[in-house]
Each structure stands twice: as C-alpha cells, then as structure tokens.
C-alpha positions as CSV (number, residue, x, y, z in Angstrom):
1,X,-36.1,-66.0,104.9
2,X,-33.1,-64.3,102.4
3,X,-33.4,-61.3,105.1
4,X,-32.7,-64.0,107.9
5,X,-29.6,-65.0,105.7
6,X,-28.4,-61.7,105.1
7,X,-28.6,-61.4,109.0
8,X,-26.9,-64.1,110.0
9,X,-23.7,-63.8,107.4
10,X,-23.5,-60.1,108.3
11,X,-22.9,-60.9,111.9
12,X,-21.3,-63.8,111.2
13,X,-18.2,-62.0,109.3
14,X,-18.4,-59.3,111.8
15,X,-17.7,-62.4,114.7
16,X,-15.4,-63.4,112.6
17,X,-13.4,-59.7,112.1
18,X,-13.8,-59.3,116.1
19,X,-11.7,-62.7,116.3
20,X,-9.1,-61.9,113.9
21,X,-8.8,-58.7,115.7
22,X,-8.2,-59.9,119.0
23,X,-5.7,-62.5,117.9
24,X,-3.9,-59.7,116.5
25,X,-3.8,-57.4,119.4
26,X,-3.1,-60.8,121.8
27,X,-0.8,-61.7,119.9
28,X,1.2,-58.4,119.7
29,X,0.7,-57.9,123.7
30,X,2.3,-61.1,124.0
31,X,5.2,-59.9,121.9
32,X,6.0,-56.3,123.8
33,X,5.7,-58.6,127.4
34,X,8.4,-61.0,125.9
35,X,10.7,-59.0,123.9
36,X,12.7,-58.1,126.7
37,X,13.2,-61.3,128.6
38,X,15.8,-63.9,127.2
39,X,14.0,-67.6,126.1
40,X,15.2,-69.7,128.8
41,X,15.8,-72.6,126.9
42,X,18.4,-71.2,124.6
43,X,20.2,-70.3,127.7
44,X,20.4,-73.8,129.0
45,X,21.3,-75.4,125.6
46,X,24.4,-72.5,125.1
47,X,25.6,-73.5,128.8
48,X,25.6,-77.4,127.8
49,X,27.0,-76.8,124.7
50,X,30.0,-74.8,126.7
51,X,30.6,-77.3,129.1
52,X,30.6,-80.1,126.5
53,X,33.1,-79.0,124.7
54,X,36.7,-80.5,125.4
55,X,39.9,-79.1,124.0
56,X,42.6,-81.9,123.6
57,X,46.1,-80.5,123.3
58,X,49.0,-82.2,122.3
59,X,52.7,-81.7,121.7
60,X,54.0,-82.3,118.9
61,X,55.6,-82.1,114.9
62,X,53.8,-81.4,112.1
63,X,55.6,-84.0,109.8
64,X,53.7,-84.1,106.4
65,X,51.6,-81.9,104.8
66,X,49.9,-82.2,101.2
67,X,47.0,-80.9,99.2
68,X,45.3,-82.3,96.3
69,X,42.2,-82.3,93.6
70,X,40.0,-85.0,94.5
71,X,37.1,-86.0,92.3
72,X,33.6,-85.3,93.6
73,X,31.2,-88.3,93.6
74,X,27.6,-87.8,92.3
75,X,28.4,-84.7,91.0
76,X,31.0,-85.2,89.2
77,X,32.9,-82.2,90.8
78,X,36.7,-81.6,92.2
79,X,37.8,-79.9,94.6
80,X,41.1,-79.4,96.6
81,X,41.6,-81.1,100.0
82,X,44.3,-80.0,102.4
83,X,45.2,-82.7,105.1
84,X,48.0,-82.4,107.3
85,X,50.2,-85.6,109.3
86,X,51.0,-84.5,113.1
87,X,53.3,-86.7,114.8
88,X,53.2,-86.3,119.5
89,X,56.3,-86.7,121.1
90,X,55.8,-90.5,121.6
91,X,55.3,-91.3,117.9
92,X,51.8,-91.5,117.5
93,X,50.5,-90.3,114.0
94,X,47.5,-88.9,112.9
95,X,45.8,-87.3,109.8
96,X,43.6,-84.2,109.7
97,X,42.1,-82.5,107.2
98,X,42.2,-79.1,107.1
99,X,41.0,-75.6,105.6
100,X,43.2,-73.9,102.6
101,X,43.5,-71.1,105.1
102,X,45.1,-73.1,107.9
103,X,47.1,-75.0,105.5
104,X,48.6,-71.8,104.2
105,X,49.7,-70.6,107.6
106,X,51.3,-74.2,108.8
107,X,55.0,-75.8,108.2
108,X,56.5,-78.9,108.9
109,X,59.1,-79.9,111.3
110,X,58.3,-77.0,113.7
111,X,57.2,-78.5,117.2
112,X,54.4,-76.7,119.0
113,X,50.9,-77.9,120.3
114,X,48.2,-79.1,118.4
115,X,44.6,-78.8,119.8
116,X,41.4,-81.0,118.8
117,X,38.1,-81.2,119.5
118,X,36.2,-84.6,120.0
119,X,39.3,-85.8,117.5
120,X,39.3,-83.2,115.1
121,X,41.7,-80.9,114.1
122,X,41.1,-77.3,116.0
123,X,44.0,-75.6,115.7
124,X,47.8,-75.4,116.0
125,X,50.3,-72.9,117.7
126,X,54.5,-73.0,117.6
127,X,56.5,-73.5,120.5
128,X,57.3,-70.1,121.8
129,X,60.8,-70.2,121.8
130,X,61.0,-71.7,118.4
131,X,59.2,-68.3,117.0
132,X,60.9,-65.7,119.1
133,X,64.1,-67.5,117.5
134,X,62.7,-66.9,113.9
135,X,61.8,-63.3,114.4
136,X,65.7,-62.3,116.0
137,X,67.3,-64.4,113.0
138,X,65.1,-62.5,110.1
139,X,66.0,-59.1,112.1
C-alpha cells in the first residue's frame, strides 16, 4: 500500500509540473502574439477623452493677483496658494487658482485671452500687439 502512495504522489507532482509548464509556455505564446498589436480599448478611451475635452476662451484682464500661506487642515500643514481674479470684457469676474509657476509668469492689467477647461483655469496668453509693443519699447 506505501508503494501505491509513493506512486500516485510521484505522478501526481509530475501532473502537476506538466501544468505549470504549459501555463508558462501559453502564457508566453500569448504574450509574443500580442505584443505587437495595440489594446483596443485604450484606443477608444484616448479618442473619447480627445473629443471630450472643450477649451473655453475668453478675452479679457487679468485684474488681481495674490498669493498666500494657508493653513493645512488635518495635518496641520501650510502651504502657499496662488489664485488669480480675470475680469472679460463685459465685467464678469472670476477666481482661479493657479500654479507658483504660472503665477510667476502673469501680470495684471494686460488684456489677452484666457482659456479654461470645464471651468478651470488652463492657460493665459497676451494680446499680440500688446507684446510686440513691450519688446520695441525695452529695445
């Protein structure tokens, strides 16, 4: 009867090693056929995600612009927050917070075109003719 046993666990672990074997070379077959062919459904979702995004511009002033330390709440942490106050040429005001970067390269009192995205701040560029004007007065 222990001979049976011995039988039976030796072929049973050699079962099992053909299993793991064939999962391995499956599964690396199935990895060489694939590697070269995009996964379609990161495709579709980067198209979507294209054609849902809308860029709102607006003309306009930037008319106040501050920065501050604001306490943190759980944490107990500060940090600086950089918001900016852009006024369209109809009067309409709106906040946005910013990035220290951005902040850094913005003025007020400049009029240009301010673009958002889903009513968030995206970006802002000077009316042309207001920076050609600049650069042939610092020359």
């Amino acid at each position: 009867m222990l001979l049976f046993a011995t039988d039976f666990t030796t072929y049973a672990m050699f079962g099992a090693a053909m299993l793991i074997g064939v999962a391995i070379i499956y599964s690396v077959i199935v990895t060489l056929v694939s590697k070269g062919k995009p996964d379609p459904t990161v495709e579709e979702l980067e198209r979507e995600a294209q054609n849902d995004i809308v860029i709102d511009e607006t003309h306009g002033t930037i008319v106040h612009m501050e920065c501050g330390t604001v306490a943190g709440g759980k944490t107990s942490r500060t940090y600086k927050q950089f918001y900016i106050v852009f006024r369209d040429d109809f009067g309409n005001e709106k906040d946005f917070y910013i990035s220290e970067d951005i902040y850094l390269e913005l003025d007020t009192n400049i009029p240009g075109t301010l673009a958002t995205v889903e009513g968030n701040f995206y970006g802002f560029c000077y009316d042309e003719s207001i920076s050609t004007e600049n650069e042939e007065e610092s020359e």
